[in-house]
C-alpha positions as CSV (number, residue, x, y, z in Angstrom):
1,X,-16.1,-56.3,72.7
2,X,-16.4,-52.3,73.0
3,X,-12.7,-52.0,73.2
4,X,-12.7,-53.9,69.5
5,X,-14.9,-51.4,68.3
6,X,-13.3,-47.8,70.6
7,X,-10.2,-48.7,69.2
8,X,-11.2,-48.4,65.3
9,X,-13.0,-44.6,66.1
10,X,-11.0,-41.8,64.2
11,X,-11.9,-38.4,64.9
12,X,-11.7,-36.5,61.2
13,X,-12.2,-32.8,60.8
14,X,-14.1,-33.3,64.4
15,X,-16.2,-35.7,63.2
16,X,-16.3,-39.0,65.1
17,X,-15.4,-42.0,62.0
18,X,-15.2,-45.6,61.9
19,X,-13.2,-46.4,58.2
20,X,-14.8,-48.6,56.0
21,X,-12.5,-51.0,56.0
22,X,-12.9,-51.4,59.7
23,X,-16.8,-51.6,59.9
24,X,-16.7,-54.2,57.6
25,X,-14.0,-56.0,59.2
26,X,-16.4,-55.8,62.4
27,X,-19.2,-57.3,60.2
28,X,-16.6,-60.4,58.5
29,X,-17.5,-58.7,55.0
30,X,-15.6,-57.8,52.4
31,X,-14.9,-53.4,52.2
32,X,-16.1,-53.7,48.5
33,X,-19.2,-55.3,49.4
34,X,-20.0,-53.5,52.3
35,X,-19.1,-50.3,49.8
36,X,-21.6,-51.7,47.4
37,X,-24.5,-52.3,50.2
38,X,-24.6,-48.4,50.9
39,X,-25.2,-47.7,47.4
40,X,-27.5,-49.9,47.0
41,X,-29.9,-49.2,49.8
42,X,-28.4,-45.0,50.4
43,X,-32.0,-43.8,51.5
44,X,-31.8,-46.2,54.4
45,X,-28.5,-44.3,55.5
46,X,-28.6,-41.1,57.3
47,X,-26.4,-38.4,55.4
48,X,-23.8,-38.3,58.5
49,X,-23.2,-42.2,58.4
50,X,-21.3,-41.6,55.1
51,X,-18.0,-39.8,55.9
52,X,-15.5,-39.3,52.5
53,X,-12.2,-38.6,52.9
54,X,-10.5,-35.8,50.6
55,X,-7.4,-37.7,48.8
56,X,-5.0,-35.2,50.9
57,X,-6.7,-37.5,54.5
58,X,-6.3,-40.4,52.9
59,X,-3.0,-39.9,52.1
60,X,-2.3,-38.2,55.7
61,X,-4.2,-41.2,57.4
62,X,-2.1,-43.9,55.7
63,X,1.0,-41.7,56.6
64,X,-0.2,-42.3,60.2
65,X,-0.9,-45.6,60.3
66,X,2.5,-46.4,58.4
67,X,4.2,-44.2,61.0
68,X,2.6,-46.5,64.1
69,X,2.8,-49.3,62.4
70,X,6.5,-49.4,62.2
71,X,7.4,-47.7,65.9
């Protein structure tokens, strides 16, 4: 359902983002493999469908997440 998919959409540095754990939960594949596909095949991927985080996000996002998580 769209609300499935609206609901994983992160907006980073003003930049619309779907994690990659979270596309590849909406596909039923593993993040690693998923991970591995995009290397695999990176010419077939535009250079704005890969989005990576500076440690200092990820550390922020998983603050976030914690912090709803728990309320």
């Amino acid at each position: 359902p769209v609300e499935l998919i609206q609901s994983r959409i992160l907006v980073i540095r003003g930049v619309r983002v779907i994690l990659d754990s979270d596309l590849a939960t909406l596909y039923h594949a593993p993040t690693k493999r998923l991970n591995e596909a995009v290397k695999r095949n990176v010419d077939r991927f535009p250079e704005d469908f890969r989005f990576q985080l500076a440690p200092q996000e990820v550390a922020d996002l998983k603050s976030q997440i914690a912090t709803s998580s728990s309320a």
